[in-house]
C-alpha positions, -999 to +999 in steps of 0.1 A: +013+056+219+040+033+239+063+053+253+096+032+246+085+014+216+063-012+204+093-031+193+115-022+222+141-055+230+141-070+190+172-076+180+176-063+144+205-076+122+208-051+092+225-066+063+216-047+032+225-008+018+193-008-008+170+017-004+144-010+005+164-025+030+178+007+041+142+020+049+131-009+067+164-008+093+150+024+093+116+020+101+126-010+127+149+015+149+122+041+152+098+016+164+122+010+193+139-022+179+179-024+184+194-019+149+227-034+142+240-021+104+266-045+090+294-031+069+297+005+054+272+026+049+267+041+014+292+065+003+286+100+002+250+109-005+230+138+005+205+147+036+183+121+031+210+094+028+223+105+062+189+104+078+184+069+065+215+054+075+212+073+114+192+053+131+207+021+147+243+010+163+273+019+152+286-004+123+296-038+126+317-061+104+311-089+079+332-110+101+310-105+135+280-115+118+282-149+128+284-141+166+258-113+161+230-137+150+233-158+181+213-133+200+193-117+167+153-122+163+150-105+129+179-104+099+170-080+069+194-082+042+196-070+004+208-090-028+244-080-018+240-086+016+225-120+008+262-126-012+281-118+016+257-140+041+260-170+018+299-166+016+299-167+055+279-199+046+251-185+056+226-186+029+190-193+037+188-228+044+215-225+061+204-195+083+174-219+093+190-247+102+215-226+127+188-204+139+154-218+134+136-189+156+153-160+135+130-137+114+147-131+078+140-105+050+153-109+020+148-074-001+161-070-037+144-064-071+136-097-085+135-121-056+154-153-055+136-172-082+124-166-120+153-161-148+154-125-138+168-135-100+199-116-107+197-089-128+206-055-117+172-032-115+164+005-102+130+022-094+125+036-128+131+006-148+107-017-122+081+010-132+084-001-169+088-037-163+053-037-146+037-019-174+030+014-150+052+039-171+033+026-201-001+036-181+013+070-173+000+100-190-028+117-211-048+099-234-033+106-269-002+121-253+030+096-251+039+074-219+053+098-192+082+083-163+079+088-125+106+102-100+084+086-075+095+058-049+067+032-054+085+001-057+110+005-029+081+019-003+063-008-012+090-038-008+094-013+029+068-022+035+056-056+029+089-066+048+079-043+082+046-069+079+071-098+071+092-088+103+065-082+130+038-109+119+069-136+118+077-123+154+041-128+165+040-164+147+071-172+166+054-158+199+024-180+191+051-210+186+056-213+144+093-210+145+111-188+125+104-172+091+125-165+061+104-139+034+117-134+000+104-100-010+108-086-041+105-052-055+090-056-087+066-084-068+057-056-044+049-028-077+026-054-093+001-053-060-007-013-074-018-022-111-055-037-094-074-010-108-054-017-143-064-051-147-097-052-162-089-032-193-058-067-201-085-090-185-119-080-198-107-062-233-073-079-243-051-046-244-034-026-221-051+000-204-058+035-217-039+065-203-065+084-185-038+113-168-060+124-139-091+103-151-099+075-130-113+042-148-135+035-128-152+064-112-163+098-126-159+131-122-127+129-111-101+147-123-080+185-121-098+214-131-087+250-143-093+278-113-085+317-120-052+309-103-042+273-103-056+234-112-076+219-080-083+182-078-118+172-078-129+133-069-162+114-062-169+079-056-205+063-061-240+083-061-247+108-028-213+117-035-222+129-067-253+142-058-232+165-033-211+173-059-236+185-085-259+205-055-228+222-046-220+235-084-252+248-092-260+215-112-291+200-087-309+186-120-286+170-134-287+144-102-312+127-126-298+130-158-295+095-177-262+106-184-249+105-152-279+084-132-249+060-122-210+056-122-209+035-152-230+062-170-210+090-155-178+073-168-193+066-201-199+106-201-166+122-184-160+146-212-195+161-207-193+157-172-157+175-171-164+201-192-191+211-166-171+211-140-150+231-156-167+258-164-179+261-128-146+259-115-124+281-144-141+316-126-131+307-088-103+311-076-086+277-062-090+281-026-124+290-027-136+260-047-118+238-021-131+253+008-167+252-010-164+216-019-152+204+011-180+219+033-200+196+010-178+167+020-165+162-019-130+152-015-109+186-033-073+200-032-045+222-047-014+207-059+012+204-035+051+211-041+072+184-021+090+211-001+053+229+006+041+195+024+077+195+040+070+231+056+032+226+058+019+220+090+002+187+081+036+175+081+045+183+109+014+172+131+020+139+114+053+135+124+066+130+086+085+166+093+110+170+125+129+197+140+137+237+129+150+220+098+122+201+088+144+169+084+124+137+074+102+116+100+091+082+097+052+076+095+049+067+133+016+085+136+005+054+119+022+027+129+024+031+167-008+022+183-026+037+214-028+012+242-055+008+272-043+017+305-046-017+316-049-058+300-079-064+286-100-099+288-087-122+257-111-127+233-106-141+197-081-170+186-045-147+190-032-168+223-036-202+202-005-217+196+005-222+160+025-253+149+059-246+130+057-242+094+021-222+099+019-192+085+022-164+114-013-154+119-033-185+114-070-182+129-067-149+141-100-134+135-101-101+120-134-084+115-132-058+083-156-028+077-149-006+049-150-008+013-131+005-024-092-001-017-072+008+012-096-009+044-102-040+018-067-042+004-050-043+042-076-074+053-065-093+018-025-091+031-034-097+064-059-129+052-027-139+030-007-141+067-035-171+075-057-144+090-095-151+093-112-126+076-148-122+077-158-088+054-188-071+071-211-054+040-242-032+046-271-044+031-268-030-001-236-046-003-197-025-002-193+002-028-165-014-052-193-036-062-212-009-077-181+005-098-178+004-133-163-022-152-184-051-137-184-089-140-216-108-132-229-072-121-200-071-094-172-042-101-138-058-109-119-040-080-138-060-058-130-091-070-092-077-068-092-065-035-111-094-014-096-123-024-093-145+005-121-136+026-155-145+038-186-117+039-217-112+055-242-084+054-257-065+080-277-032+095-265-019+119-291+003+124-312-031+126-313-042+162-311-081+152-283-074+133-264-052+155-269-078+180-252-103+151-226-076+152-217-073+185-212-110+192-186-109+160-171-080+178-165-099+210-152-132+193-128-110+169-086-105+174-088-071+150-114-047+137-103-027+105-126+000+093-114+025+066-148+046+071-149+086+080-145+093+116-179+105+121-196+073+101-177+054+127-192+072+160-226+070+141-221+029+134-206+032+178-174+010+157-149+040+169-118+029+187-128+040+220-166+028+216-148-012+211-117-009+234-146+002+260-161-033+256-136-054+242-101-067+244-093-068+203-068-043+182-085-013+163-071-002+127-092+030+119-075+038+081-089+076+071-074+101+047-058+123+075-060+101+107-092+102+128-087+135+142-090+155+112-124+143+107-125+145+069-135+122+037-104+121+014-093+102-016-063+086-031-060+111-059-069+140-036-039+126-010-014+127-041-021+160-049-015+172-009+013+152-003+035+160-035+032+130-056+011+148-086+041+173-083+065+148-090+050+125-118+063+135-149+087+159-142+084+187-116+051+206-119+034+184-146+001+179-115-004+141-129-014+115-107+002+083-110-019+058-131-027+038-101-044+044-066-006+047-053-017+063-018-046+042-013-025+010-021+006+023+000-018+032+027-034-008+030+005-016+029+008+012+061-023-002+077-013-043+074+019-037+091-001-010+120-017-039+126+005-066+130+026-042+153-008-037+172-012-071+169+023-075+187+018-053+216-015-069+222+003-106+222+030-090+248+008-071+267-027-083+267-034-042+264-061-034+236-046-012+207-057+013+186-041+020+155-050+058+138-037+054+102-036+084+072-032+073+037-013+106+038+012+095+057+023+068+036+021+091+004+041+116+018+067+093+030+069+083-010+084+118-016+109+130+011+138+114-009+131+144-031+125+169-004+166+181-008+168+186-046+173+217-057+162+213-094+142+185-111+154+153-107+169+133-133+142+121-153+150+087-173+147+087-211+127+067-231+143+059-265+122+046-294+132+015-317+117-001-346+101-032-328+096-012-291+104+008-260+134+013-242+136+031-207+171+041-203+178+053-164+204+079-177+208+113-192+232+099-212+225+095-253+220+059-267+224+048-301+196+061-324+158+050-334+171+022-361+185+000-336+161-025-325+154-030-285+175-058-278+203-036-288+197-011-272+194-034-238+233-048-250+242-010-254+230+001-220+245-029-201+279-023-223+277+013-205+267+003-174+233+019-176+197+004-161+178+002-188+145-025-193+120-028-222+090-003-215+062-032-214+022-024-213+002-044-187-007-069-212+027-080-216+039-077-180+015-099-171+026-125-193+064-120-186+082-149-177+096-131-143+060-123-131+048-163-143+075-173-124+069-157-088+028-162-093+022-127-096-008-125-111-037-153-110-065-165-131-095-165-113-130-180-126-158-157-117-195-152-132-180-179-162-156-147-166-118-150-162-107-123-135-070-114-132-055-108-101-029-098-083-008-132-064+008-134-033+037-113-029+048-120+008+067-148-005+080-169+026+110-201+022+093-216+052+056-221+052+026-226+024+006-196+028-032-202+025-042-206-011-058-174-026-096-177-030-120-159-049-137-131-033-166-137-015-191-125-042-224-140-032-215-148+009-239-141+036-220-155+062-224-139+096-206-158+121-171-170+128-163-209+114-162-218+151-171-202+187-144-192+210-152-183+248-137-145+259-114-157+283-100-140+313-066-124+315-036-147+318 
C-alpha cells in the first residue's frame, strides 16, 4: 500500500449530510485526501453516525465556501447542499464557469432531471421504485423489504469513480467534470440478472428466495444444526459438487447434463441436496464442500462478521471496539519499488470535454459479473476495453436464459467492449497475449488466485514485466486463495441476516455483492490508475467482493434489536411501501391515497412497482436507465449509463461483443521509457 495515501494533496470540498455523500467524504479522507465538511453535521445519531462524520477538518461555513473552492480539486455535495451552492450562486454551470478544473459530485436520489428531480426518497422506498422489493422473497410467499444499504453504497460508489477518474482526466488535460449521480440510477445497475424474465417473457421476474435464475443448485440447505449456503456455477463445478455428495452418476443425468437443465430441475436437484446435507452438521458440510472447491457457508449475524476475524484482517473492523473501517484493503493499491517503463495510451493528453479515460487500454480476464461488470463502467469512462475469452468462450455465455445461444447476463454485463479468444496454454496465442499485455494501461482478472499463477496473469508475474495497473477481484482478496460466490459472500458478511427482517437467511434478489464488488473494483482502479499517472509506479490492486458486502451492513452493526422494517400496505388497485411504523388508512383506499396520506404525515412512502413497470417509469425513461438493445433479431434490455456527467458525451453504449475475435488493440503504441 502507499504509505500516506493514494489521494494525499486533493482538496475535498464536502457539501452534503446524505448518507451517500456522507460516505463518499468519508471514503475520500481515508484515502489520504484533505476533507473540508461544510455546515453542521447531522444531529445526534448513533456510533456509526459519529464514525461517518469523523474523518475530515473541522467544519466550515456556508459563507466560506466561496473562498474554499479557489483552492478545491473535487466538490461533493447532496440535493441540499446543491440548494445552498446555487443560493451562493453557485449552481453547476456556474461552478464551471468559475472553476473549470474542479471535480463535482452531485449525490441525491433522483438526479437533476426526470419529473421525479425533487422528490424526497429513502433507501427503502428506492428499493420499491426499482422493482427489487417486489423481487424479494419465496416463490408463493408475499414481497419481503430490505434493511440493507444498496442504493446509497452504490451512489458511494459510483461517485469515488466519478471523483478519481475526473482527477485523472484533468491530469491527462480534459478540464474539469461535474457528475450527476443518482441513487435510484445507481440501484437499477443490480436488477441485470432480473432483466430477462421483463425482456424475454413480458412479466416481472419470479421470487426465487435463495434460488438463483440462472444457475442451479444453488440455494440454503437444512444441516442438524443450522441452514448452510450452497452455490455452483457452470459444469466441473457441478461435477465437484455431485462427487463430493455421494451423487458421481448423476454427473450424466439428462436432468442435470447442463445449467439450463439443472435450472429446469431445481426441485429435484434441491431435494437431493437436501437430504445429504439435513444429517451433517453445518460445519462439517462446509468444510467438506470447500475442500472440493464448491463455494459453501453458514449464515452470518452482522455483529459475528464485526467480531470475526475476517473483519478484522480486512480492515472493515478497527480497534478493541471493533468500530467500522472503510474497505481500504481494496481500494489502496500495492506499488513497485520504483517507475516502471510507460506502456499503453495513459500519458496521452485528452482534449476538454473528453470523457476522463479515453483510450486507455484495459485488458479484461474473467467472466459472470463482478471482473465483467467493473470493465463495462470503466469502458463507459471512454476506456478501451478489449475482453480476453478462452476458447470456449466466458462462462455467462453458457447460462441459462440464452438469446441466439448466448446467456443474457452476458449481453448485460459487456456492453461496450471488444473480445477476442485465446489459449493460453497455446504458445501462438500466449505470444498474442503477451504483446496485449505490454501495449495495455490495466489488466482486470476476477479469476481464483491459483487459476491466475497457473495462466502466469498474477500481479507480481505482470508488474515483473510490465509497467500497467493490476485489478485481481476474488471473493476474499488474493491471499485467501479461495473460489467464492456472490450468494456465499452475503451469507458471510451479514446481508442474508438482514434481508427480511433479522434472521430470515434470504439473499437479496440480486447478485448485490458481486455488483457492489465491480462498483469496489472500478473505482480500485481508477485510484491505481491515479497513482500510476503521478508516479509512473506499477499498481496492484487486491480486491474482495467481501469487502464491499460487508461494508453494506456496518450501519446496522449498533442496533440492539431489529431494525425498523417498512410496511407494506395493500390497496384495491396496488402496493404501497410506507417507510414508517406508523398505521395508514386501511385496504379500501386506493394507492394514490395512500401516497397523499403519507406525504400529509410526512412519511416516505412510493408505489411498490415490479420490474416490468420500473422499467417503463417515466423517471427511469427520463435518465436512460435502461436501453433497448437488438441482438440475435431479439430485443435485449439493459441497464444505461448511470455515471451521468454535465460536461462531456460519454461513449455511446454498444452491444456486447457477441461474435468478436478481435485480438489486437485498434492501433499500436511503442512502450516508452520513463519520463
Amino acid at each position: 500500500m502507499t504509505a500516506a495515501g493514494p489521494l494525499q494533496g486533493t482538496e475535498v470540498l464536502l457539501a452534503g449530510r446524505r448518507t451517500s455523500a456522507a460516505l463518499l467524504g468519508r471514503l475520500l479522507a481515508d484515502l489520504g485526501a484533505r476533507v473540508v465538511r461544510v455546515g453542521r453535521p447531522p444531529d445526534g445519531g448513533g456510533p456509526f453516525t459519529q464514525w461517518l462524520c469523523s474523518a475530515g477538518e473541522p467544519a466550515a461555513a456556508w459563507e466560506q465556501v466561496p473562498r474554499l473552492l479557489e483552492r478545491a480539486d473535487v466538490l461533493v455535495c447532496d440535493s441540499e447542499g446543491d440548494i445552498r451552492l446555487t443560493g451562493l450562486g453557485l449552481c453547476p454551470d456556474g461552478l464551471l464557469r468559475r472553476h473549470p478544473d474542479l471535480v463535482t459530485v452531485r449525490l441525491s436520489a433522483f438526479g437533476l432531471t426526470g419529473p421525479l428531480r425533487n422528490a424526497p426518497a429513502t433507501e427503502a422506498t428506492l428499493q420499491a421504485l426499482a422493482g427489487l422489493t417486489a423481487a424479494t422473497g419465496a416463490e408463493g410467499d408475499p414481497p419481503v423489504t430490505s434493511t440493507v444499504d444498496l442504493a446509497s453504497r452504490t451512489a458511494c460508489l459510483s461517485g469515488l469513480i466519478g471523483v478519481v477518474a475526473g482527477l485523472v482526466g484533468r491530469e491527462r488535460g480534459g478540464g474539469g467534470d461535474c457528475l450527476d449521480i443518482a441513487e435510484l440510477d445507481s440501484l437499477l445497475t443490480l436488477t441485470g440478472t432480473l432483466l430477462p424474465s421483463v425482456a424475454l417473457a413480458g412479466r416481472p421476474p419470479r421470487r426465487t428466495g435463495n434460488r438463483h435464475g440462472m444457475a442451479a443448485p444453488w440455494n440454503s440447505y437444512p444441516c442438524l444444526d443450522s441452514p448452510v449456503v450452497i452455490c455452483t456455477m457452470g459444469d466441473p463445478m457441478w461435477w465437484r459438487l455431485a462427487d463430493a455428495t455421494g451423487h458421481g452418476d448423476l454427473g450424466d443425468d439428462p436432468r442435470f447434463a447442463d445449467t439450463g437443465a439443472r435450472v429446469r430441475n431445481t426441485d429435484e436437484l434441491d431435494k437431493l441436496i437436501g437430504e445429504w446435507t439435513g444429517v451433517r452438521r453445518a460445519a462439517d458440510v462446509v468444510g467438506l464442500l470447500r475442500a472440493s472447491g464448491i463455494p459453501c457457508a453458514q449464515i452470518a449475524t452482522p455483529d459475528e462478521v464485526r467480531h470475526g476475524a475476517a473483519a478484522r484482517r480486512r480492515g472493515l473492523a478497527t480497534g478493541p471496539s471493533a468500530a467500522p473501517g472503510s474497505p481500504l484493503s481494496s481500494l489502496v493499491p500495492e506499488v513497485t519499488a520504483d517507475p516502471m517503463p510507460r506502456q499503453g495510451r495513459l500519458w496521452e493528453r485528452v482534449p476538454r470535454g473528453e470523457p476522463p479515460l479515453r483510450g486507455v487500454r484495459l485488458l479484461e480476464i474473467g467472466s459472470y459479473t463482478a471482473g465483467p461488470l467493473a470493465g463495462r463502467l470503466l469502458a463507459q469512462l471512454g476506456a478501451d476495453v478489449l475482453k480476453v475469452e478462452p476458447p470456449h468462450g466466458e462462462g455467462s455465455r453458457r447460462l441459462a436464459q440464452p438469446v441466439g445461444g448466448i446467456g443474457y447476463l452476458y449481453y448485460v454485463n459487456n456492453a461496450g467492449k471488444r473480445s477476442c479468444r485465446l489459449d493460453l496454454a497455446d504458445a501462438e496465442d500466449r505470444e498474442r497475449f503477451d504483446r496485449l499485455l505490454a501495449g495495455s494501461d490495466i489488466v482486470l482478472t476476477n479469476l481464483a488466485a491459483d487459476t491466475l499463477a497457473a495462466q502466469g496473469i498474477t500481479p507480481a508475474q505482470v508488474l515483473s514485466r510490465y509497467g500497467t495497473v493490476h485489478c485481481a477481484v476474488t471473493g476474499h482478496g488474493l491471499a485467501a486463495a479461495d473460489r467464492s460466490v456472490d450468494t456465499v459472500i452475503q451469507a458471510e458478511s451479514g446481508i442474508m441476516h438482514l434481508v427480511g427482517g433479522q434472521g430470515s437467511g434470504l439473499r437479496t434478489p440480486v447478485s448485490s455483492a458481486d455488483v457492489l464488488g465491480a462498483f469496489l473494483a472500478a473505482a480500485a482502479t481508477v485510484v491505481s490508475t491515479w497513482v500510476r499517472l503521478r508516479t509512473g509506479r506499477g499498481c496492484a490492486a487486491d480486491v474482495a467482493l467481501f469487502d464491499s458486502a460487508v461494508w453494506t451492513t456496518q450501519e446496522r452493526w449498533y442496533d440492539d434489536g431489529p431494525a425498523p422494517a417498512p410496511r407494506l400496505v395493500d390497496a384495491p388497485d396496488g402496493t404501497v411501501l410506507a417507510d414508517t411504523d406508523r398505521t395508514l388508512p386501511g385496504a379500501d383506499t386506493s394507492v394514490a391515497a395512500l401516497l397523499d396520506a403519507a406525504h400529509t404525515f410526512g412519511v416516505p412512502a412510493a408505489p411498490l412497482h415490479d420490474l416490468t413497470r420500473a422499467v417503463r417509469h417515466p423517471q427511469v425513461r427520463a435518465r436512460h436507465m435502461v436501453l433497448t438493445h437488438r441482438c440475435a433479431d431479439t430485443d435485449v434490455l439493459v441497464t444505461g449509463d448511470h455515471l451521468r456527467s454535465l460536461v462531456r458525451d460519454n461513449p455511446p453504449l454498444a452491444c456486447a461483443p457477441a461474435h468478436q475475435n478481435d485480438p489486437a488493440w485498434l492501433l499500436p503504441v511503442p512502450t516508452e521509457g520513463q519520463r
